[in-house]
C-alpha positions in Angstrom: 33.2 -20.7 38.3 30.9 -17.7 36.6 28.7 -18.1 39.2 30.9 -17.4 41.7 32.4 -14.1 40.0 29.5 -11.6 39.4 32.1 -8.6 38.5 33.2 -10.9 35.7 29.5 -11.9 34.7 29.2 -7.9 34.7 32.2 -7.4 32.6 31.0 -10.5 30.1 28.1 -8.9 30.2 29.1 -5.3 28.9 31.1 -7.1 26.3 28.6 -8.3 25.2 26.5 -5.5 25.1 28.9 -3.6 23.1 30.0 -6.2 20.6 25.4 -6.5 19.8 25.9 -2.6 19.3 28.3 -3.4 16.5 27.1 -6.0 14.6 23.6 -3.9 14.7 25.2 -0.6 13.4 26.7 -2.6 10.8 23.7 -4.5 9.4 22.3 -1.1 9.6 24.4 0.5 7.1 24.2 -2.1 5.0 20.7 -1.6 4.5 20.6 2.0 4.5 22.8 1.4 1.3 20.6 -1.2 -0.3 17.7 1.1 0.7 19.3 3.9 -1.4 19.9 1.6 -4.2 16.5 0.6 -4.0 15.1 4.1 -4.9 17.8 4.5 -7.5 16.1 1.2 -9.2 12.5 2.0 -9.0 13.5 5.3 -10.9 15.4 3.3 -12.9 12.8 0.9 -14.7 10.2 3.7 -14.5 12.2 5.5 -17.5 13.0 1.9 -18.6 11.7 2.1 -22.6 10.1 -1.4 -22.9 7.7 -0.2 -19.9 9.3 -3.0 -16.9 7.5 -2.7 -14.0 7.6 -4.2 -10.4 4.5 -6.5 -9.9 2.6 -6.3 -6.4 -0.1 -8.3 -4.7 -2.0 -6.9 -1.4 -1.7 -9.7 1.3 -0.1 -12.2 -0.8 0.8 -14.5 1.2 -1.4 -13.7 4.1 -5.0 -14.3 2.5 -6.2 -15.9 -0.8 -9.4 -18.1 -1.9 -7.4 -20.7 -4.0 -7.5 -24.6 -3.1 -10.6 -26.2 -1.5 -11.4 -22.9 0.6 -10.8 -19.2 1.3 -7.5 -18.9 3.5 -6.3 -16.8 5.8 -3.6 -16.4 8.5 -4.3 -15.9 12.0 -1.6 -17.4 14.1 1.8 -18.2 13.6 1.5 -22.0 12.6 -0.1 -20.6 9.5 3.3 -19.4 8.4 5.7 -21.3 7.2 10.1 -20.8 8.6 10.7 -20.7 4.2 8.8 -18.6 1.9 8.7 -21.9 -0.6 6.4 -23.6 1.6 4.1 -20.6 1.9 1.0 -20.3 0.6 0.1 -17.5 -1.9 -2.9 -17.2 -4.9 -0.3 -15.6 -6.9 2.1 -18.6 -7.0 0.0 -21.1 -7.3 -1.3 -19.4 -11.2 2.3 -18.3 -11.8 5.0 -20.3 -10.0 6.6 -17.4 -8.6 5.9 -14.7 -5.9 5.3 -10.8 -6.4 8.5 -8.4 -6.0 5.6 -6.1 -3.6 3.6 -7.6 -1.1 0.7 -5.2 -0.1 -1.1 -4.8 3.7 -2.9 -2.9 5.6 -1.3 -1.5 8.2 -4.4 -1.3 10.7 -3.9 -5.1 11.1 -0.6 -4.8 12.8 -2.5 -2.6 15.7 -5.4 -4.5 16.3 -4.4 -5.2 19.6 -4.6 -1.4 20.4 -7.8 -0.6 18.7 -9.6 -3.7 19.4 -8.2 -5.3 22.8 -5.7 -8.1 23.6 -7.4 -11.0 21.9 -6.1 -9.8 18.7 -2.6 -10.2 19.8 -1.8 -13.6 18.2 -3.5 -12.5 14.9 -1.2 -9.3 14.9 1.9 -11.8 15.5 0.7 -14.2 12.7 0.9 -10.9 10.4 4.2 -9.6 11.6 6.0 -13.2 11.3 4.5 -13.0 7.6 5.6 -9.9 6.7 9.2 -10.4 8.3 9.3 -13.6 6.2 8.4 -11.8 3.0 10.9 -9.1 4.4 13.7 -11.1 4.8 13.4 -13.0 1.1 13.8 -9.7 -1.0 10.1 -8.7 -0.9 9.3 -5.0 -0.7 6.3 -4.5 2.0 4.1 -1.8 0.8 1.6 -1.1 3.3 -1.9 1.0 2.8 -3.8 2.4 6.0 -7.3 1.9 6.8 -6.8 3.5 10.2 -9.5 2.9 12.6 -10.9 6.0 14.1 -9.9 7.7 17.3 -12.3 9.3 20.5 -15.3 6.8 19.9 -17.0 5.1 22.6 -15.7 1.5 21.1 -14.6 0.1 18.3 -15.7 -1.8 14.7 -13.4 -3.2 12.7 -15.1 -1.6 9.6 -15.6 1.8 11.1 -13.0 3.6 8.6 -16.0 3.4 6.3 -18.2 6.3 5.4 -20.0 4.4 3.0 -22.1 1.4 5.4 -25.3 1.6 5.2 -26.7 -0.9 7.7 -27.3 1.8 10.5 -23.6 1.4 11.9 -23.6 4.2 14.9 -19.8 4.2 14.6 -20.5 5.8 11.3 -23.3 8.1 12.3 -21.1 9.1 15.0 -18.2 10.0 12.7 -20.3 11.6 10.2 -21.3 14.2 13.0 -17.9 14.6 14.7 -15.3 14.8 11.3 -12.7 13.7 13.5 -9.8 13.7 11.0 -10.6 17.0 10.4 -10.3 18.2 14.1 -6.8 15.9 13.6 -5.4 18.3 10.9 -6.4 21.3 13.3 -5.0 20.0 16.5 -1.5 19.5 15.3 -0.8 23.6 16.0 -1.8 23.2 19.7 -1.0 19.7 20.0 -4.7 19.3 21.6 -6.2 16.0 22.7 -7.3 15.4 19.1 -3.7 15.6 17.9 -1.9 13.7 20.7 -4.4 10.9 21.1 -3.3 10.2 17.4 -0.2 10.0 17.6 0.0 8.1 21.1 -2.6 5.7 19.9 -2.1 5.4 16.4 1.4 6.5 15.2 3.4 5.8 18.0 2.6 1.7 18.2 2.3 1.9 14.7 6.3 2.8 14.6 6.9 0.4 17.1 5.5 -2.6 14.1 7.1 -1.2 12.0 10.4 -1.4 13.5 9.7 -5.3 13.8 10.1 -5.7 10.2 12.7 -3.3 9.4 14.4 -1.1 11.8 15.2 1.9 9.8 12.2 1.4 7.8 14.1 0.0 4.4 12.5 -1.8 2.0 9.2 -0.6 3.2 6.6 2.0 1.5 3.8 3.3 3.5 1.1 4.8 1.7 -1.5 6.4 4.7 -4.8 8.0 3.9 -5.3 7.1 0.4 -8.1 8.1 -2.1 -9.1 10.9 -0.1 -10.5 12.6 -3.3 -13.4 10.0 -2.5 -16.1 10.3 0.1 -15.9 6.5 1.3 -12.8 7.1 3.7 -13.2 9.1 7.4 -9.9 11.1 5.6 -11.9 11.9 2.5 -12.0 15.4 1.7 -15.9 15.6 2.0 -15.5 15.2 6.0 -12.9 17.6 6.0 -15.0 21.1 6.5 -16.0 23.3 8.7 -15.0 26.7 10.5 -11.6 25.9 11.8 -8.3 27.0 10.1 -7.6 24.3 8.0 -10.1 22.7 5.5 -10.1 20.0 2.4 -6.7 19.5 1.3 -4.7 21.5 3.9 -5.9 19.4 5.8 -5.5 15.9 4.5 -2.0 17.3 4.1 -1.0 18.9 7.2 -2.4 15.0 8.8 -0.3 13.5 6.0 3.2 15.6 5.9 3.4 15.5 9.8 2.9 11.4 10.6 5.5 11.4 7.3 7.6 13.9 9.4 7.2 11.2 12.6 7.5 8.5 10.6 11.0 9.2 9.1 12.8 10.5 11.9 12.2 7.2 13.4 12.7 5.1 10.5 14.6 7.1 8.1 14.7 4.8 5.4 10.9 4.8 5.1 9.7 5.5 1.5 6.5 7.4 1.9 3.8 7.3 -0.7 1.0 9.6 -1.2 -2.5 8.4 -3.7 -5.7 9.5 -4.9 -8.4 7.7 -6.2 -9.0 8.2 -9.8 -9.8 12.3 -9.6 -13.2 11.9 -11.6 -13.9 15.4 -10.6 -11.4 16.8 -13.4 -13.4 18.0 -16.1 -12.3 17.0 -19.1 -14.7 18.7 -21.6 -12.6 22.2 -21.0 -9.7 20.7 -22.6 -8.9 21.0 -26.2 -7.1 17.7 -27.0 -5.8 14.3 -24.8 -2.1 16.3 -23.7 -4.2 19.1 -22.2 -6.7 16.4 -20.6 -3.5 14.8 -19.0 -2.1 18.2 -17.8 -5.3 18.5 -15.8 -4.9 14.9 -14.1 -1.4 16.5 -13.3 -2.8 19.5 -12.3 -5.3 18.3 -10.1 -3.1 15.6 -8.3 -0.1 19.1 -7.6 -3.3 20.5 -5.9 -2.7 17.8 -3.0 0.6 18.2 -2.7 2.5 20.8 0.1 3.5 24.0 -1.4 6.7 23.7 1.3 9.4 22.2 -0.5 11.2 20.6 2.5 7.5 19.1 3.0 7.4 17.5 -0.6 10.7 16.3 0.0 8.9 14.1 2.5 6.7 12.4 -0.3 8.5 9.4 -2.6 6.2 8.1 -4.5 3.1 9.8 -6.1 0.7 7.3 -6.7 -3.1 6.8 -8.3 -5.6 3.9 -7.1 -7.0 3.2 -10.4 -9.8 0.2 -10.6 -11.8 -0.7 -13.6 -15.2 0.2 -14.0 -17.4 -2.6 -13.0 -18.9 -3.1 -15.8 -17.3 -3.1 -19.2 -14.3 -1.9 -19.1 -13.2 -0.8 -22.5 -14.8 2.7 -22.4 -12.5 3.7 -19.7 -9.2 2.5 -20.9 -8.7 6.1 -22.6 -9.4 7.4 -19.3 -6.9 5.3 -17.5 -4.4 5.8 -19.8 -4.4 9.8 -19.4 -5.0 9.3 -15.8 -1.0 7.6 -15.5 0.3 10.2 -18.3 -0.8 13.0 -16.1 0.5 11.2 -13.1 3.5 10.4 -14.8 3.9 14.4 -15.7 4.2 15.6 -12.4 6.3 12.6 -10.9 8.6 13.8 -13.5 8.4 17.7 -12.8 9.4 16.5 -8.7 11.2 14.1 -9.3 9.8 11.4 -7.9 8.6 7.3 -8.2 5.3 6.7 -9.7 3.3 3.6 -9.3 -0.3 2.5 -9.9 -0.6 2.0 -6.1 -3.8 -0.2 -6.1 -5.7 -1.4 -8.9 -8.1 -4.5 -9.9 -10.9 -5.2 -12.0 -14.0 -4.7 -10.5 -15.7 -6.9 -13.7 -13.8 -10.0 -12.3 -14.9 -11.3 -9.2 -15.1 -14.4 -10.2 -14.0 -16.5 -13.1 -16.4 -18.2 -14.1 -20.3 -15.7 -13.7 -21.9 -13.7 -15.6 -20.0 -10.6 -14.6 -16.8 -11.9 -16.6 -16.5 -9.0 -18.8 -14.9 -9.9 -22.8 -11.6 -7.8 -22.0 -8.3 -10.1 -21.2 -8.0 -7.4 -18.6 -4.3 -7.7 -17.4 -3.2 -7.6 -21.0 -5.4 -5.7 -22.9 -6.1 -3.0 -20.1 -3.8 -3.4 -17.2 -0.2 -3.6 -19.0 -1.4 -1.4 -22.3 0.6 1.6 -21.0 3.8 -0.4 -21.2 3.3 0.7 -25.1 3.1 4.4 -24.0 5.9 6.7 -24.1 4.4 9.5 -21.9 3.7 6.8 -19.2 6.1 6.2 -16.7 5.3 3.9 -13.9 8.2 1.7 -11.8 5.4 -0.8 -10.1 1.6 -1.9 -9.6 -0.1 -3.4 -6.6 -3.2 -5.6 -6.9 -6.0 -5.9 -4.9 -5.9 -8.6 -2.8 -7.7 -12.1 -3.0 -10.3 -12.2 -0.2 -13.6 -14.4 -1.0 -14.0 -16.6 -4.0 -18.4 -17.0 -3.2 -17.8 -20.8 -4.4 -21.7 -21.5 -3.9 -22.6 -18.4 -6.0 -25.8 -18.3 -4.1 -25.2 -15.2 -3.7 -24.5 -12.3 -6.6 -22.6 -9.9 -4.1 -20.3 -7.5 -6.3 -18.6 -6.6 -3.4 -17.3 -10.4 -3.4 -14.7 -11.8 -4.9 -10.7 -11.3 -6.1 -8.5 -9.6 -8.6 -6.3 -12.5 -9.0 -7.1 -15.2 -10.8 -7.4 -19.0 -9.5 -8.0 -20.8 -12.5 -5.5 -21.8 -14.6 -7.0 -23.1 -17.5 -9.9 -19.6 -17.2 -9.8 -16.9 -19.7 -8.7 -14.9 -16.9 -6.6 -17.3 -15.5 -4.8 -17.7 -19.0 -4.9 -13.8 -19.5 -2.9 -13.4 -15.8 -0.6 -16.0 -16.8 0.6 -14.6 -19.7 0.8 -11.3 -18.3 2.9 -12.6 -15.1 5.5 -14.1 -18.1 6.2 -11.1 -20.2 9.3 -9.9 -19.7 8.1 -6.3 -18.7 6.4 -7.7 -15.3 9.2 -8.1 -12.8 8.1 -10.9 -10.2 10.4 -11.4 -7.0 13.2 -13.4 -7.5 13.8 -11.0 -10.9 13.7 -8.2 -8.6 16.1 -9.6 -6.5 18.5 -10.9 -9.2 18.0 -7.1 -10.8 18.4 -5.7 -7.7 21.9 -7.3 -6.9 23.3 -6.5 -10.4 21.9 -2.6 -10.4 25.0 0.2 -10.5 24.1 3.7 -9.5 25.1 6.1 -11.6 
């Protein structure tokens, strides 16, 4: 009968339309409002007084080294229709999965930087990420955006650091491309558009797979640019044009934020350093006015514009041990998060230790072990701090365990442990079960209960 009456198809049809529309806009506001609570929270159980904090993993459940070999997803039989059944380092120590699952956001374009054969890998990341997603999770995604204007493309080119004679490097050195970025916005030259057509506009479009309005998600571009290792870094950021160092890392920053939320509005934005070892600490008279400069120094990022700071949520600090012993920096990583904690206070916003790891613990069982239980001892010690204030931390992720230590690579290895019954393994454990570290289904049940004021 409906095949032979296409004006009723057509009206079906509209009906149907309309009545999608609904449930949509409803589901909509219902995560808008959960969004909101969400921010509400993570402020919350920063000022909490017994130091509770969300606990994150980068690529938890998308790559890890535990079991018989190194893992990774690459298509979508690798994940599983129920988070239960999905494999993750973190659960397999602990029991339980992380309330923040890191990623890097490149991986979700790899099909525009690098060509259609990395289309199923980008779906085998987006069905992860919409299965963490939909359980709870928050998705807190770091960018190690590939470059734009080279003749090709290598996946590693992001790096300033390579020294194997990489011409994408060389190349990049030369042209300071980010920098040409920042001071092609004005104009809206070919610099400026070619970034946002190639890198912010399909980057939304990801995005918008896993959350439509953007809640639940934290995107955290161009981090550590107080280093030299990133194509961002304010080193590569010079030269004779308007806007240098700084303004210009921030005018790149504040207008992809500016994109970013009006097409996701519930987008948390985050802005990091590194660990701002250029602050001079022998100029200050005692440890407050050492932490004032950490505050300092991170305000000296920041837009003066205060519609353009509104832009910013969370002010975070990438803060990895020192690879060797780590005790003598503990006092440094301490002041590091009071200072941080000093100006998320002054502008009202969420802080968080936005990566972190120790770079002594590759693997469990070398010589590089250092003596420290690190996630106890260093990690969690400014839980016992009352000028720190910090609402989550995100661990490096697990990405090569170098079983047939052949090979003494410290560039190899995982800030997780695998080994139960390891110091480190034990140490992890034990910090995973303190009631402080809030793990996902805590979040979730916290979450739920939470009442804004």
């Amino acid at each position: 009968m409906l095949n032979k009456n296409p004006k009723l198809l057509l009206i079906i049809g509209i009906l149907l339309f309309f009545q999608s529309c609904k449930t949509y806009k409803s589901t909509s506001l219902g995560v808008i409002e959960n969004n909101h609570k969400l921010g509400a929270y993570l402020k919350s159980i920063q000022y909490s007084k017994d130091g509770k904090h969300l606990f994150g993993h980068e690529s938890t459940i998308a790559m890890g080294v535990s079991g018989d070999s190194d893992w990774e997803i690459k298509d979508r039989k690798d994940v599983a229709n129920d988070i239960s059944q999905q494999k993750s380092d973190v659960k397999e120590m602990t029991g339980k999965l992380p309330a923040i699952m890191g990623f890097d956001a490149f991986k979700l374009i790899l099909d525009v930087t690098d060509g259609a054969n990395r289309l199923e890998e980008v779906g085998a990341n987006l069905a992860a990420l919409k299965l963490y997603h939909k359980n709870g999770g928050i998705i807190s995604f770091d960018w190690h955006m590939q470059p734009i204007l080279l003749p090709g493309y290598k996946e590693r080119a992001y790096r300033m650091d390579e020294t194997n004679n990489n011409p994408y490097i060389d190349l990049m050195k030369k042209e300071h491309p980010f920098y040409h970025i920042a001071n092609g916005f004005a104009n809206k030259d070919k610099w400026w558009t070619t970034y946002e057509t190639q890198r912010l506009k399909p980057m939304v479009a990801r995005l918008k797979q896993i959350s439509a309005d953007g809640s639940g998600i934290i995107f955290r571009p161009f981090h550590e640019a107080d280093g030299d290792w990133f194509w961002w870094g304010l080193k590569w950021l010079k030269g004779d044009l308007p806007l240098n160092g700084k303004d210009a890392l921030m005018k790149v920053f504040i207008e992809s934020a500016r994109y970013l939320k009006h097409e996701m509005p519930e987008l948390l934005i985050a802005f990091s350093t590194d660990k701002m070892d250029n602050v001079n600490q022998l100029i200050a008279k005692n440890d407050t006015e050492i932490a004032q400069n950490y505050a300092n120094e991170f305000s000296s990022f920041l837009p003066k514009d205060s519609a353009d700071l509104a832009l910013i949520d969370i002010y975070g600090m990438d803060l990895y041990t020192d690879k060797n012993d780590p005790k003598p920096s503990l006092q440094k990583f301490k002041l590091k998060l009071q200072g941080l904690s000093l100006i998320a206070k002054k502008d009202n916003k969420i802080a968080a230790i936005t990566e972190a790891g120790n770079r002594g613990n590759p693997a469990e069982e070398d010589a590089r072990q250092p003596t420290i239980n690190w996630y106890n001892d260093y990690l969690s010690s400014w839980t016992e701090d009352k000028n720190i204030h910090v609402a989550y931390v995100v661990i490096w992720q697990n990405w090569s365990n170098n079983r047939d230590k052949k090979l003494s690579d410290p560039d190899d290895g995982y800030f997780v442990p695998v080994y139960q019954n390891s110091p480190a393994g034990k140490d992890f454990i034990k910090y995973a079960k303190k009631k402080q570290t809030i793990m996902l289904d805590e979040f979730r049940s916290e979450l739920r209960k939470f009442k804004i004021n």
